[in-house]
Biopython code that builds the backbone (N, CA, C, O; Angstrom):
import numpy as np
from Bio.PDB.StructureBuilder import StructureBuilder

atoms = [
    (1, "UNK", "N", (35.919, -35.056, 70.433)),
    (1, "UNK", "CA", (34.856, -34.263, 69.836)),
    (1, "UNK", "C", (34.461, -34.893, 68.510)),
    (1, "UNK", "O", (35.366, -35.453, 67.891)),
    (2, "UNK", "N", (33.621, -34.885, 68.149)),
    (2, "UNK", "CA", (32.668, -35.418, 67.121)),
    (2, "UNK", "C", (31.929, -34.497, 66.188)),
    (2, "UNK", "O", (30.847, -33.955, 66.413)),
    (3, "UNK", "N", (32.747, -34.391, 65.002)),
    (3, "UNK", "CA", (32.032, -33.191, 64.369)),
    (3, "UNK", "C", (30.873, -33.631, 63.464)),
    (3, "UNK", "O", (30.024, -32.750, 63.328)),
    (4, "UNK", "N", (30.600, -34.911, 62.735)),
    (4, "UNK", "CA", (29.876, -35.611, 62.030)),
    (4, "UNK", "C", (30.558, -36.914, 61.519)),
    (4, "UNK", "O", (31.730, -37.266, 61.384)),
    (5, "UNK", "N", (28.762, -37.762, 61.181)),
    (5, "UNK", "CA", (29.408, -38.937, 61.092)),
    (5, "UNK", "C", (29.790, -39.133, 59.750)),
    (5, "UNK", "O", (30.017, -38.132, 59.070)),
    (6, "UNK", "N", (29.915, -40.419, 59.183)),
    (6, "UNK", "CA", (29.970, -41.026, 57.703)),
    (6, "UNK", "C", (31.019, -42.120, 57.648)),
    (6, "UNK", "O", (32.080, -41.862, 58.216)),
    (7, "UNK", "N", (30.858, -43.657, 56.879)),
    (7, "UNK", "CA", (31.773, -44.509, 56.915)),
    (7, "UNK", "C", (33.085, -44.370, 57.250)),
    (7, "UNK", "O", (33.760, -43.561, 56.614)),
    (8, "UNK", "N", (33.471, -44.871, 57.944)),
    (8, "UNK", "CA", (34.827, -45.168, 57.883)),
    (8, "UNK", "C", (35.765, -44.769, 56.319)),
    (8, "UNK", "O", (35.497, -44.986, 55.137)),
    (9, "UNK", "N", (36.842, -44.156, 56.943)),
    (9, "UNK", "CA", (37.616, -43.695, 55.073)),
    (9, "UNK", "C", (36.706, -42.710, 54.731)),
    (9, "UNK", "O", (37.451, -42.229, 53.877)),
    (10, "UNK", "N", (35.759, -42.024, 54.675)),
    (10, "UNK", "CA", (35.330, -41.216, 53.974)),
    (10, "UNK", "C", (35.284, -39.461, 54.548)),
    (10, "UNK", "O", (34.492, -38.556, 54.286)),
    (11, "UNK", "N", (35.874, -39.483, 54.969)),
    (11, "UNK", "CA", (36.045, -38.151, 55.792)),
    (11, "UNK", "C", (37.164, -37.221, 56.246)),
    (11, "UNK", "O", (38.145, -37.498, 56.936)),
    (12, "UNK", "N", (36.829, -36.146, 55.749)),
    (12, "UNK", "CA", (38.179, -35.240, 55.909)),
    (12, "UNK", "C", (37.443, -33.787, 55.778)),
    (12, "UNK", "O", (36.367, -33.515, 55.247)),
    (13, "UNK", "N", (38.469, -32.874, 56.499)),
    (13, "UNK", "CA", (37.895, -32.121, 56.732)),
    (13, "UNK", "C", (38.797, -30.650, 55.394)),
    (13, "UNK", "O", (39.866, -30.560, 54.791)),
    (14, "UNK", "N", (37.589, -29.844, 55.537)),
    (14, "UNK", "CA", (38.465, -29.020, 54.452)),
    (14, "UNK", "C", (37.687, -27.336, 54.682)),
    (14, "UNK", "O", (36.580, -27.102, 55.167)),
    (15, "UNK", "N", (38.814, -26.248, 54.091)),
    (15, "UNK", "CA", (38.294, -25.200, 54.471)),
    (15, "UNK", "C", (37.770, -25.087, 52.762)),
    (15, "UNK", "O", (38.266, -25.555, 51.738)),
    (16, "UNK", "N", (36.578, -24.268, 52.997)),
    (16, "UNK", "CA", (35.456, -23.473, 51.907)),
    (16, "UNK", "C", (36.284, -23.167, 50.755)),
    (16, "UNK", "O", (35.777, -23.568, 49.707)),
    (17, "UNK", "N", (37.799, -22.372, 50.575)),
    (17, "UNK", "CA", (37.988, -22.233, 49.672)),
    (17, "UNK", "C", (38.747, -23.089, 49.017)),
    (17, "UNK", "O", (39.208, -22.738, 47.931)),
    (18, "UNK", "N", (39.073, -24.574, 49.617)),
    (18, "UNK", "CA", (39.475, -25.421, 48.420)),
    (18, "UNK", "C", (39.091, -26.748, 47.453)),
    (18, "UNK", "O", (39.610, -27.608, 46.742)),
    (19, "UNK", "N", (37.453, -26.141, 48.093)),
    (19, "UNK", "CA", (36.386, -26.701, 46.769)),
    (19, "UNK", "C", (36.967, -26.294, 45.384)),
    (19, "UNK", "O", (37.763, -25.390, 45.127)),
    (20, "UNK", "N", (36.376, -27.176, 44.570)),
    (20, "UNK", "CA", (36.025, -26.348, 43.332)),
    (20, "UNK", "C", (34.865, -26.592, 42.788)),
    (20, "UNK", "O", (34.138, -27.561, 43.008)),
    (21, "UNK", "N", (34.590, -25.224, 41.682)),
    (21, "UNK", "CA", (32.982, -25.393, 40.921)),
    (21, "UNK", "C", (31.803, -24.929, 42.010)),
    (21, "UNK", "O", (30.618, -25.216, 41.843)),
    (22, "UNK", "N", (32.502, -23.876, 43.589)),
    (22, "UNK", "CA", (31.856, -23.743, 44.032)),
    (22, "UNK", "C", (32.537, -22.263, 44.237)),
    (22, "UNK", "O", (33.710, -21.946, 44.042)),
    (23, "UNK", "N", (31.065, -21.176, 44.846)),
    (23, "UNK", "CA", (31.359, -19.784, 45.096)),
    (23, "UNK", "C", (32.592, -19.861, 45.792)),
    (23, "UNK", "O", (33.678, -19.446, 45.388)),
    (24, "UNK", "N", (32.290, -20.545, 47.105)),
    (24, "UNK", "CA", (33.919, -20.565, 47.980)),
    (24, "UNK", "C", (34.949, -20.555, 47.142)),
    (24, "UNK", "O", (35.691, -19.573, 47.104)),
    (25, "UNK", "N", (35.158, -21.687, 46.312)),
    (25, "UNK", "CA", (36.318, -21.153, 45.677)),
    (25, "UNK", "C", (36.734, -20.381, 45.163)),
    (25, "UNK", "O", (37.935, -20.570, 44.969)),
    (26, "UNK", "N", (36.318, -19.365, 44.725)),
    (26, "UNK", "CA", (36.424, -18.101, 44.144)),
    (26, "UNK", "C", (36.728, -16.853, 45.256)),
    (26, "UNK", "O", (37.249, -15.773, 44.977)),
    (27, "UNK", "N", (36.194, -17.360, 46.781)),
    (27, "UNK", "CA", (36.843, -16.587, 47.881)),
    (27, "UNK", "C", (37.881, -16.303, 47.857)),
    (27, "UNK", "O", (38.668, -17.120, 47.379)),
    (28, "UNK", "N", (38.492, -14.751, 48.460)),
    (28, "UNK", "CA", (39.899, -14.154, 48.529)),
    (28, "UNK", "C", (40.330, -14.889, 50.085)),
    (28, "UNK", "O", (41.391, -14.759, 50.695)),
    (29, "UNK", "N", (39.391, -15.507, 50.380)),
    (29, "UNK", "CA", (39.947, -16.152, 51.633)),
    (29, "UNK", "C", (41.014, -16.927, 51.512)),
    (29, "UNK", "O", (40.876, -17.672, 50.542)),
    (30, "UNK", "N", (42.407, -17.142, 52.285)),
    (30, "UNK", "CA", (43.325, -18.029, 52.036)),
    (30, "UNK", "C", (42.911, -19.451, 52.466)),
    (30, "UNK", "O", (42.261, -19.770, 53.461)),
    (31, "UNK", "N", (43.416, -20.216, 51.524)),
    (31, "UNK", "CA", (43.330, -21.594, 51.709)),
    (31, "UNK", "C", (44.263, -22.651, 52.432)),
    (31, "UNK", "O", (45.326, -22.963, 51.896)),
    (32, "UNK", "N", (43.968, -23.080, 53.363)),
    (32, "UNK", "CA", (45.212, -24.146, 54.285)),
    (32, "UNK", "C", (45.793, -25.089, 53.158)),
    (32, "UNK", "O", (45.126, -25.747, 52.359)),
    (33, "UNK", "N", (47.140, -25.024, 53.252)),
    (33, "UNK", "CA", (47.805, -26.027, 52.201)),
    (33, "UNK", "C", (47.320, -27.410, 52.280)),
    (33, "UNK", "O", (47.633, -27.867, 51.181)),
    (34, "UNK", "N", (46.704, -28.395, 52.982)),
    (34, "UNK", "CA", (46.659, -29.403, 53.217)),
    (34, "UNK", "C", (45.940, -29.735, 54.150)),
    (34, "UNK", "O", (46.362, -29.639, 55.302)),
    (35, "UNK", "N", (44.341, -30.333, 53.803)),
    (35, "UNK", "CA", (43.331, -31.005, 54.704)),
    (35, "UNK", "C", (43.762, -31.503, 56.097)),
    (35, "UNK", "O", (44.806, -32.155, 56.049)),
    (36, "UNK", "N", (43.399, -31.409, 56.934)),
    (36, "UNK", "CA", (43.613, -32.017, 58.122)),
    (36, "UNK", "C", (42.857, -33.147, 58.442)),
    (36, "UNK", "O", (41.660, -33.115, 58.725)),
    (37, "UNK", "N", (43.837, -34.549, 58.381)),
    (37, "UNK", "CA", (43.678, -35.948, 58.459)),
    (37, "UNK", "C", (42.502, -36.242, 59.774)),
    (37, "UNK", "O", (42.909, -35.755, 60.829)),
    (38, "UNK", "N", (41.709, -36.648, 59.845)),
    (38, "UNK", "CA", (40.434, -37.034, 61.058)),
    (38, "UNK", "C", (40.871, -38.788, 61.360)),
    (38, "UNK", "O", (41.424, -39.642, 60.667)),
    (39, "UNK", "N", (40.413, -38.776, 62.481)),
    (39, "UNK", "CA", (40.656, -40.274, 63.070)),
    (39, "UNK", "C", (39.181, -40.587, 63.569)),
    (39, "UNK", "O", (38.535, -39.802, 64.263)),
    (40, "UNK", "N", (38.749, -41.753, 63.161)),
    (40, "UNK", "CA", (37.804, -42.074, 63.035)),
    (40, "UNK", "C", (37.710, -42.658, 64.556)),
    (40, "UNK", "O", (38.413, -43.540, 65.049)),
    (41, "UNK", "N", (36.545, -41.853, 65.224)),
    (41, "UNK", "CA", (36.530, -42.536, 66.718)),
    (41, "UNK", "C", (35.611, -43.917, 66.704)),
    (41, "UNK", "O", (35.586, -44.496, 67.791)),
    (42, "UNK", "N", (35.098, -44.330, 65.979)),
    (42, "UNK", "CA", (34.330, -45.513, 65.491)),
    (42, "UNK", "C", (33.439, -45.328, 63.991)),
    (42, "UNK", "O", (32.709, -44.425, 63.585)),
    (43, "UNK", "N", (33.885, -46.663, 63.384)),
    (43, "UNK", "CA", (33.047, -46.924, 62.102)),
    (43, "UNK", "C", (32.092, -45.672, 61.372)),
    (43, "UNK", "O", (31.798, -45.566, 60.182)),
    (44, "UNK", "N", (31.781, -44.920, 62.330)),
    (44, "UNK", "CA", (30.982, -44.146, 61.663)),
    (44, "UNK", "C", (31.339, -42.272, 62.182)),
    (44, "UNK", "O", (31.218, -41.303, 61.433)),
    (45, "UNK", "N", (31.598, -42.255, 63.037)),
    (45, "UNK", "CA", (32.019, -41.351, 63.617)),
    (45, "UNK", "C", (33.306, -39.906, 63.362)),
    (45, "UNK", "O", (34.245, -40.114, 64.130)),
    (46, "UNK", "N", (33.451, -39.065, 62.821)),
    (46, "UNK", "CA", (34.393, -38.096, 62.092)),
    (46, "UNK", "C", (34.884, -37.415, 63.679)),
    (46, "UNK", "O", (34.098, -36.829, 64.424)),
    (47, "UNK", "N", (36.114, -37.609, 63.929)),
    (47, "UNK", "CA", (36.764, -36.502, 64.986)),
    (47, "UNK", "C", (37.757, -36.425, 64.861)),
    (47, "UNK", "O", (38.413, -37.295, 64.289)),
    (48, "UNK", "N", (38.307, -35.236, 65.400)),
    (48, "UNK", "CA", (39.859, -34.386, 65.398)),
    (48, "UNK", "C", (40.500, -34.858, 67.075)),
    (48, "UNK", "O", (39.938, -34.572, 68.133)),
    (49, "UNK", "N", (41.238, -35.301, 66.995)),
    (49, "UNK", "CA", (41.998, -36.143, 68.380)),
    (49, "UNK", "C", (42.131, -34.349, 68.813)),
    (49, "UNK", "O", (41.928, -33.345, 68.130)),
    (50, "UNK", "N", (42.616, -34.551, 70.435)),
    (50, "UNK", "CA", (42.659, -33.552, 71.349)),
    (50, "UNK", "C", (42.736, -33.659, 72.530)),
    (50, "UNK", "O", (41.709, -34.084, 73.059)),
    (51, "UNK", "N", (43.805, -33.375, 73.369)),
    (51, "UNK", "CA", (44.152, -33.643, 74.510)),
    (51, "UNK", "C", (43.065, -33.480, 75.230)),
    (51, "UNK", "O", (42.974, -34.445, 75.989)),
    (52, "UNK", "N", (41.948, -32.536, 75.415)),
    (52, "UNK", "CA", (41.156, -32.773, 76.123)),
    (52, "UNK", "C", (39.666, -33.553, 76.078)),
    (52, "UNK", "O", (38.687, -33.602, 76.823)),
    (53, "UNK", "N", (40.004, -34.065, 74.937)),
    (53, "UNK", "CA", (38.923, -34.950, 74.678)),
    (53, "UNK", "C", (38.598, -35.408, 75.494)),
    (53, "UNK", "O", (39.442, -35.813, 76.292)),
    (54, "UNK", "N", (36.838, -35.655, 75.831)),
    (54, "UNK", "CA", (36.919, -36.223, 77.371)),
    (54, "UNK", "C", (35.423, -37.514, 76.770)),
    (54, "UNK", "O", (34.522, -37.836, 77.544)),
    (55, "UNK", "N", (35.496, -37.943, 75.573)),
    (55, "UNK", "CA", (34.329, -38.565, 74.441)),
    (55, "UNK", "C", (34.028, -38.371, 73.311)),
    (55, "UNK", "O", (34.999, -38.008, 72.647)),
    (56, "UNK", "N", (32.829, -38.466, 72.591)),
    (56, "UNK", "CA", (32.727, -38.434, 71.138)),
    (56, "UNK", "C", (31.275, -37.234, 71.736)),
    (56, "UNK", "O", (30.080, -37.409, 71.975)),
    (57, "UNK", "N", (32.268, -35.966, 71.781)),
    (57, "UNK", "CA", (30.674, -35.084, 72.036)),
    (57, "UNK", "C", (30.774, -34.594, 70.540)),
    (57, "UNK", "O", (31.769, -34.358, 69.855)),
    (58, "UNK", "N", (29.209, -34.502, 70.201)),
    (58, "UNK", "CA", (29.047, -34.156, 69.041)),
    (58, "UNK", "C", (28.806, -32.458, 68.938)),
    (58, "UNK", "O", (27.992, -31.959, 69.715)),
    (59, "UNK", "N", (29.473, -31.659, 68.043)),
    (59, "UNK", "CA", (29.505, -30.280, 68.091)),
    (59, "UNK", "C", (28.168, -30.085, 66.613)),
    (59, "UNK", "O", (28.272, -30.545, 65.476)),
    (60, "UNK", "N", (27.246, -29.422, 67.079)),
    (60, "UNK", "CA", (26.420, -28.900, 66.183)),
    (60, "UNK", "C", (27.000, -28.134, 65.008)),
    (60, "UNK", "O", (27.948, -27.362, 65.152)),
    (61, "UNK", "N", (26.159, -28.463, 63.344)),
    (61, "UNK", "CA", (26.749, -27.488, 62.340)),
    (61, "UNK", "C", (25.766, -26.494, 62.100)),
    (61, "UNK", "O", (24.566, -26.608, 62.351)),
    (62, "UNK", "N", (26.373, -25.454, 61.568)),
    (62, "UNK", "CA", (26.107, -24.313, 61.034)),
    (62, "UNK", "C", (25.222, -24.591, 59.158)),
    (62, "UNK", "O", (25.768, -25.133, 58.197)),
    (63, "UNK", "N", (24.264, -24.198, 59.188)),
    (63, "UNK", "CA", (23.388, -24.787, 57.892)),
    (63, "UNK", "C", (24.343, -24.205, 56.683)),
    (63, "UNK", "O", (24.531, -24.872, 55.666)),
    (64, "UNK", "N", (24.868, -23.043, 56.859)),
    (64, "UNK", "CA", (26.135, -22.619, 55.767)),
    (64, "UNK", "C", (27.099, -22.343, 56.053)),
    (64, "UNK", "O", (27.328, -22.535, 57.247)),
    (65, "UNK", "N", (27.966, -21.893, 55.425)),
    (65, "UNK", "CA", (28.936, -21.070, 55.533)),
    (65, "UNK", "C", (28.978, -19.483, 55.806)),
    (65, "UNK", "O", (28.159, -18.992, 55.029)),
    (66, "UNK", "N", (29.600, -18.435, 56.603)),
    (66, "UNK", "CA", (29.397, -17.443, 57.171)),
    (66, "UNK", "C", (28.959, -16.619, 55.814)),
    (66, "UNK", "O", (28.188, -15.674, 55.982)),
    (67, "UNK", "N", (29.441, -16.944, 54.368)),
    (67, "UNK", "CA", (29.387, -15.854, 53.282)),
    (67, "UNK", "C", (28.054, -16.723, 52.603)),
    (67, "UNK", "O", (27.359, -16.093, 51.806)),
    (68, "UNK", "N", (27.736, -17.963, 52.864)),
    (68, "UNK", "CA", (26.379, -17.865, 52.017)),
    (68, "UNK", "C", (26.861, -18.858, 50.929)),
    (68, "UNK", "O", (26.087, -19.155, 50.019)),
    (69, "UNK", "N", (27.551, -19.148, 50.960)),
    (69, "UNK", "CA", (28.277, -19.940, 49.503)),
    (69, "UNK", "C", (28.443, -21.348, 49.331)),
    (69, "UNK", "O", (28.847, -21.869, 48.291)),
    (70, "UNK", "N", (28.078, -22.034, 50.518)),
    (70, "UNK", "CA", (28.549, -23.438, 50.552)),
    (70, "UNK", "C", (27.037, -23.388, 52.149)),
    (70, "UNK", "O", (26.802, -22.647, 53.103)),
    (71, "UNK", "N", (26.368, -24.778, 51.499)),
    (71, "UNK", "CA", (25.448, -25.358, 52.353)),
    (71, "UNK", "C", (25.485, -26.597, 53.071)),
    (71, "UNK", "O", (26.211, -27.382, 52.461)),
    (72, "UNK", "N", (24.994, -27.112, 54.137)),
    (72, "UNK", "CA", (25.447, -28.424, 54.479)),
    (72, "UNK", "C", (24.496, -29.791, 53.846)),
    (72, "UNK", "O", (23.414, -29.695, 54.427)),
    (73, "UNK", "N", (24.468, -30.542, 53.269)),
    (73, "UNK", "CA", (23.967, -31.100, 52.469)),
    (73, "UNK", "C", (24.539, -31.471, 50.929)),
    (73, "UNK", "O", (24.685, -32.504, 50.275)),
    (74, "UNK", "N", (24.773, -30.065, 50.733)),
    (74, "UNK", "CA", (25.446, -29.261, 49.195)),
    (74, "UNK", "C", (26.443, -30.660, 48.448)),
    (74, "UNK", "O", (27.214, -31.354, 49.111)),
    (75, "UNK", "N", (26.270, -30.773, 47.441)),
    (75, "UNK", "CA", (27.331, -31.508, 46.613)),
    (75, "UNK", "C", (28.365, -30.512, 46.465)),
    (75, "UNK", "O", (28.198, -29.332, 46.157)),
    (76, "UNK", "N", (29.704, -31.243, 46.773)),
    (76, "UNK", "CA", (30.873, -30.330, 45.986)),
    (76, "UNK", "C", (31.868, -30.891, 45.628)),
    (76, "UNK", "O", (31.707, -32.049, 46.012)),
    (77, "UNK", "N", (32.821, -30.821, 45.126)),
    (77, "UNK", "CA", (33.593, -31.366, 44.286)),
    (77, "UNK", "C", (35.522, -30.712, 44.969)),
    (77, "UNK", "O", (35.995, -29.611, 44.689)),
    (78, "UNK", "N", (36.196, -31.751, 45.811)),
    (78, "UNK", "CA", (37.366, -31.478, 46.676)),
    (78, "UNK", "C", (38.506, -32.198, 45.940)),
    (78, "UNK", "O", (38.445, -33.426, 45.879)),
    (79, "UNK", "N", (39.360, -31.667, 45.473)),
    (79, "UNK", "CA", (40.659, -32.288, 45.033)),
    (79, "UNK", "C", (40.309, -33.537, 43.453)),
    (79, "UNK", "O", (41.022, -34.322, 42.828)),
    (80, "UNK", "N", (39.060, -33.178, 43.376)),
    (80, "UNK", "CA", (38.649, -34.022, 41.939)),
    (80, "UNK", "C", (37.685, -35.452, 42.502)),
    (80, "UNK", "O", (37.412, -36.443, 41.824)),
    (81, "UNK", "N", (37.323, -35.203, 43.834)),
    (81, "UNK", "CA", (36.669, -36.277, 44.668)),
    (81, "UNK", "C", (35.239, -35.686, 44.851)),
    (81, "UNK", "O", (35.289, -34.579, 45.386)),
    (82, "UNK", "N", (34.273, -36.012, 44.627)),
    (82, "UNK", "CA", (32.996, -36.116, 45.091)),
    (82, "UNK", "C", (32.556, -35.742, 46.304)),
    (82, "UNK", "O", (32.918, -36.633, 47.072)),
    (83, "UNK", "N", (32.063, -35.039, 46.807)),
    (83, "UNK", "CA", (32.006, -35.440, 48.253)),
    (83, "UNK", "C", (30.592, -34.109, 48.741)),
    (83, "UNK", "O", (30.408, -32.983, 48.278)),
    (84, "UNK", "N", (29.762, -34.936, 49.916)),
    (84, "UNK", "CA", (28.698, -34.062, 50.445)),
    (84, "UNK", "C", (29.405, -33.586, 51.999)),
    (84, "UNK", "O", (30.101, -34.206, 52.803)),
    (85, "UNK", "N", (28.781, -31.987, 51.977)),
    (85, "UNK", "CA", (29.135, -31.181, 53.223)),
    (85, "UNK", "C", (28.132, -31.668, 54.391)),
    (85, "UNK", "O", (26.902, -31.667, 54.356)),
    (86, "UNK", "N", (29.031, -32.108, 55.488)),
    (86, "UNK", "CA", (28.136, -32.810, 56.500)),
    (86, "UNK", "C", (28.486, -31.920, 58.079)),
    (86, "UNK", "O", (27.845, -31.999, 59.126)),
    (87, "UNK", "N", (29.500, -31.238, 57.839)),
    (87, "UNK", "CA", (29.303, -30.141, 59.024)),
    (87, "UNK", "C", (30.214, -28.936, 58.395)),
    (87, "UNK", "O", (31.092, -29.130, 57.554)),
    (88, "UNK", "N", (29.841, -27.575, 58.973)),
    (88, "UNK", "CA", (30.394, -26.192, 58.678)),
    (88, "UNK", "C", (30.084, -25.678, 60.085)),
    (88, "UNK", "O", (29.047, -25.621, 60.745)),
    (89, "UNK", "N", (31.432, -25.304, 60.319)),
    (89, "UNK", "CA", (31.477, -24.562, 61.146)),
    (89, "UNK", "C", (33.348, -24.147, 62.258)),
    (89, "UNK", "O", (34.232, -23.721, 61.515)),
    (90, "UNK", "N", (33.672, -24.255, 63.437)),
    (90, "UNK", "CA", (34.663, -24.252, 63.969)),
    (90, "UNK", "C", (34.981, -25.458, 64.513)),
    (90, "UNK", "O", (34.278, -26.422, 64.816)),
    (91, "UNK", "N", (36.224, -25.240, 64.593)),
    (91, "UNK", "CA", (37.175, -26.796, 64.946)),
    (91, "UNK", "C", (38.031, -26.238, 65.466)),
    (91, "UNK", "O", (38.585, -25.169, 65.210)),
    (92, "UNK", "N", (38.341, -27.891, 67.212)),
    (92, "UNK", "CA", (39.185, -27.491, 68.014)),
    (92, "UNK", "C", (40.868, -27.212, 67.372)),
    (92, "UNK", "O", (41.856, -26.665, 67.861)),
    (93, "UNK", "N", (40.586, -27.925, 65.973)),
    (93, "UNK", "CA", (42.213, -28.132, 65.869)),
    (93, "UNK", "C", (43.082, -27.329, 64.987)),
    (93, "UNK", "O", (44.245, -27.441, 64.599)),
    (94, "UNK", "N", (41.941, -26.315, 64.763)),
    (94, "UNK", "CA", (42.719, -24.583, 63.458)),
    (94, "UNK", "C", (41.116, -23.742, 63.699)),
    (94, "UNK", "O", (39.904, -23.810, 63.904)),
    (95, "UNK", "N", (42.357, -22.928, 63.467)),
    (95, "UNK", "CA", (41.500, -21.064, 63.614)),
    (95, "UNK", "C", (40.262, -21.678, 62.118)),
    (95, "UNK", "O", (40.361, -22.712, 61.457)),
    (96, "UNK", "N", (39.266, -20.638, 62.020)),
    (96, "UNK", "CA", (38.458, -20.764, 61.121)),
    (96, "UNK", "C", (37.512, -21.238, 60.658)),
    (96, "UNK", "O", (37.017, -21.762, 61.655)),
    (97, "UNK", "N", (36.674, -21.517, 59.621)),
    (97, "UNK", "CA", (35.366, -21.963, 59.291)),
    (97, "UNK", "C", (36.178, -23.337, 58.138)),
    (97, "UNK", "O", (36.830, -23.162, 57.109)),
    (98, "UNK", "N", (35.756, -24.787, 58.909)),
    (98, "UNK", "CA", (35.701, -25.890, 58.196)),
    (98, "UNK", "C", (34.934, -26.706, 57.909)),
    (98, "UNK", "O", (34.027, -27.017, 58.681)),
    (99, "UNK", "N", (35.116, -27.339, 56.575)),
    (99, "UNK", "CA", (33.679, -28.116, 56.538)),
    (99, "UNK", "C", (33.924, -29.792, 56.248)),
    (99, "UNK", "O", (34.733, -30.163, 55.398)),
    (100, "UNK", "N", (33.205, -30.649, 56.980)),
    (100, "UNK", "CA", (33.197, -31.717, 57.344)),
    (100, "UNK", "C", (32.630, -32.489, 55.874)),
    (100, "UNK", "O", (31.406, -32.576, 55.768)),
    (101, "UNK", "N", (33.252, -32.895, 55.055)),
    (101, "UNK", "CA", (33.381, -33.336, 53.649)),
    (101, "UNK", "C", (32.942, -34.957, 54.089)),
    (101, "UNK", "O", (33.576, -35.588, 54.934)),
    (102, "UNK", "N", (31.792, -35.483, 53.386)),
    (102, "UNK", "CA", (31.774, -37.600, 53.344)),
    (102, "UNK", "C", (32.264, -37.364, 51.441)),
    (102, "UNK", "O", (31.907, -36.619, 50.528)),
    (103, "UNK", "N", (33.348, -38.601, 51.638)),
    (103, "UNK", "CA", (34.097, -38.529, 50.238)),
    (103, "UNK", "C", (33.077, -39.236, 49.337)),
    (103, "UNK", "O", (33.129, -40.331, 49.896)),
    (104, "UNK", "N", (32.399, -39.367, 48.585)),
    (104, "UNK", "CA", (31.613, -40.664, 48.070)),
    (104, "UNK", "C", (32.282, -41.912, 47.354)),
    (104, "UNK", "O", (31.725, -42.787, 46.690)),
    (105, "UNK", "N", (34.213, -41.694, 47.801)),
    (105, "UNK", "CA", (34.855, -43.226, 47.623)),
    (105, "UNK", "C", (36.015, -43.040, 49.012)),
    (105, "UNK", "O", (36.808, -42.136, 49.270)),
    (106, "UNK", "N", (35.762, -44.044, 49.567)),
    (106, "UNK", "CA", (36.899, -43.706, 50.337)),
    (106, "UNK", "C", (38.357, -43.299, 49.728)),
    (106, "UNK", "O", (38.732, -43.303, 48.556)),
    (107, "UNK", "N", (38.997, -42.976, 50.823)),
    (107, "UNK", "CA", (40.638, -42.493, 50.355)),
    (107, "UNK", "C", (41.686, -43.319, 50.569)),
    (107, "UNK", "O", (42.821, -42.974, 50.240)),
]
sb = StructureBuilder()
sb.init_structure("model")
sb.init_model(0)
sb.init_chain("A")
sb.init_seg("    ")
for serial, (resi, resn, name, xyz) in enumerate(atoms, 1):
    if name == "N":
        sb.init_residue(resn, " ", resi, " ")
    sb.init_atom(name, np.array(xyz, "f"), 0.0, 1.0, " ", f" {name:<3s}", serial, name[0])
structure = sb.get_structure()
């Protein structure tokens, strides 16, 4: 599955409330201790491995977040890294609303 693209290294995925300098963060929503690592199915390509992967199908995003607080496009600022929201929405690989972060340096 293919949630969005962006260089190689620049992509990780993260839930809404562990932006900062953004409404999300200020959500009572709990925050996952630790981003979930993406494997790049080619050069450009952002996906979450999965046994039933059956290609690089691309899953459509959601233009925000369910509360209004985070947009896709949006500059935000993740762990002190730069980075634009390039998909919001659900993922095969955790319960919840995640958003598909391009880092603007790789990691």
């Amino acid at each position: 599955v293919c949630y969005f693209e962006c260089p190689a290294g620049k992509g990780v995925f993260a839930q809404p409330a562990q932006l900062s300098g953004s409404a999300a963060a200020t959500s009572s929503a709990p925050a996952a201790a630790k981003p979930v690592p993406v494997i790049s199915a080619s050069p450009t390509a952002v996906a979450a491995t999965a046994k039933e992967d059956l290609g690089p199908t691309k899953l459509p995003s959601k233009e925000q977040t369910s509360d209004g607080s985070v947009s896709l496009g949006q500059q935000v600022s993740w762990k002190g890294n730069k980075a634009t929201v390039r998909y919001i929405g659900d993922v095969r690989f955790a319960a919840g609303e995640w958003l598909g972060l391009e880092l603007a340096d790789a990691r």
